[in-house]
Structure formats: structure tokens, C-alpha cells
C-alpha positions in Angstrom: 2.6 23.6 6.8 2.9 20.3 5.4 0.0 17.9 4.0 -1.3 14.8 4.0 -0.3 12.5 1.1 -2.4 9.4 0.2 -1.6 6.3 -1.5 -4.3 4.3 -3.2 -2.3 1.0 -5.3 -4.3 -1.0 -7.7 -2.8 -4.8 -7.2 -3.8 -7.5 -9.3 -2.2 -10.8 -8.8 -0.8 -12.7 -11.5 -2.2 -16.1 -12.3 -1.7 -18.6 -9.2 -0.1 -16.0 -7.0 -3.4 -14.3 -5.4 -3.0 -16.5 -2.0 0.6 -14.8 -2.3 -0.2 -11.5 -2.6 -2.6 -11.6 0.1 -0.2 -13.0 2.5 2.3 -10.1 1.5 0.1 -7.7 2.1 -1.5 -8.8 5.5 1.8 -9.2 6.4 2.8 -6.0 6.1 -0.5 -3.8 7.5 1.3 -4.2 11.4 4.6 -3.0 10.8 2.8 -0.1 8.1 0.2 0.7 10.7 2.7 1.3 13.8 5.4 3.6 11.4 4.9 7.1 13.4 4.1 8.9 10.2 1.2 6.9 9.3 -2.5 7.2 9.6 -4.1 4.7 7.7 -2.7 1.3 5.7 -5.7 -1.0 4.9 -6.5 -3.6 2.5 -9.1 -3.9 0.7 -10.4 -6.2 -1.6 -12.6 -6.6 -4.9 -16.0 -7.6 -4.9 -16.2 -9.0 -8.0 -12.6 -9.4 -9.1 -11.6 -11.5 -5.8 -7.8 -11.8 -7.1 -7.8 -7.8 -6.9 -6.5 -5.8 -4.1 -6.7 -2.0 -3.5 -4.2 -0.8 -1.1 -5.3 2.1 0.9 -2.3 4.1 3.0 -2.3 7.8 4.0 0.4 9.5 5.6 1.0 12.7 7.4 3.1 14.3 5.2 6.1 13.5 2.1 8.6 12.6 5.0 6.3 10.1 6.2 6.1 8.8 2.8 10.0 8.7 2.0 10.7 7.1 5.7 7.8 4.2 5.0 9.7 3.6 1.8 13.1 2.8 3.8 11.5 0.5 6.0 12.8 -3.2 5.5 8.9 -4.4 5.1 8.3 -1.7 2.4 12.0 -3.1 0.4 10.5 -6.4 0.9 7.4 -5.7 -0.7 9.3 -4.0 -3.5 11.6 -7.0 -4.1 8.4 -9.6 -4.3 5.4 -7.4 -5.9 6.3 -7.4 -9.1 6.7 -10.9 -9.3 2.7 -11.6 -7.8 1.2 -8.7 -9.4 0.8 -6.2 -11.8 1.0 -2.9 -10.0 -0.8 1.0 -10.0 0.4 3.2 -7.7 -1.3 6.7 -7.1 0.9 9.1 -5.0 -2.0 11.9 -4.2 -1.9 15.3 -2.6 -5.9 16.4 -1.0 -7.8 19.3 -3.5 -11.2 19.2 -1.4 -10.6 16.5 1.8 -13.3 16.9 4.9 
């Protein structure tokens, strides 16, 4: 039986470029949001660090995971993020999910 995976990425954009970021991501919460394999892509932002971002995605399963990273929105992403932020990606498997 396969398992959920979740992905929880720290974004913090780089100087000038949070208006950027945020348009990138918002962007790309439809197209994440109707891949079959996914459960949960939302956005969330920083209280007191407005020009941070926590990306929130959970998927059924590794496949889900591999086919979201060959969509042409996720290459997308990959091609601009680095230039509007400094990045933290957590792949996670569940130890004690309700």
C-alpha cells in the first residue's frame, strides 16, 4: 500500500522580488490543485515576515509526486524560483498522521 507524501517549502523572496514570488505561486495553486494525484497545494503566508511564503502540497503517493514534477507549471516554477527566492524544500513521509 502506498502513502501519502507531503511537501512543506520554506520560500523567502529575495529583495524586490516578493510581489513576484507571490504571483508565481498563485499562479500555480489551479493547475497543482486539479493534477489527479493531489490533495492539497495551498499557500500560506508569514505573519510577521510578510515577504515569506510556506508552501503547503500533499499528495497521494511518490508517483503523484514524480508526475507533479513533470508538469510544465512545476518546470516553470523550477526555472524562475531560484531567481525570487531562497528555497527549503521538505519531502515528508507521515510517522503519527490522524
Amino acid at each position: 500500500m502506498s502513502a501519502p507524501v507531503k511537501i512543506v517549502a520554506l520560500l523567502t523572496a529575495r529583495p524586490g522580488k516578493t510581489e513576484e514570488l507571490q504571483s508565481l505561486l498563485f499562479g500555480m495553486a489551479p493547475a497543482c490543485r486539479a493534477e489527479p494525484g493531489n490533495l492539497r497545494w495551498d499557500v500560506w503566508r508569514d505573519q510577521a515576515k510578510p515577504d515569506r511564503f510556506v508552501l503547503d502540497e500533499l499528495y497521494v503517493d511518490n508517483a503523484a509526486v514524480a508526475a507533479h514534477r513533470e508538469t510544465a507549471h512545476f518546470k516553470t516554477y523550477l526555472s524562475k524560483i531560484n531567481d525570487l527566492a531562497e528555497r527549503t524544500a521538505l519531502v515528508l513521509d507521515p510517522a503519527q498522521v490522524a
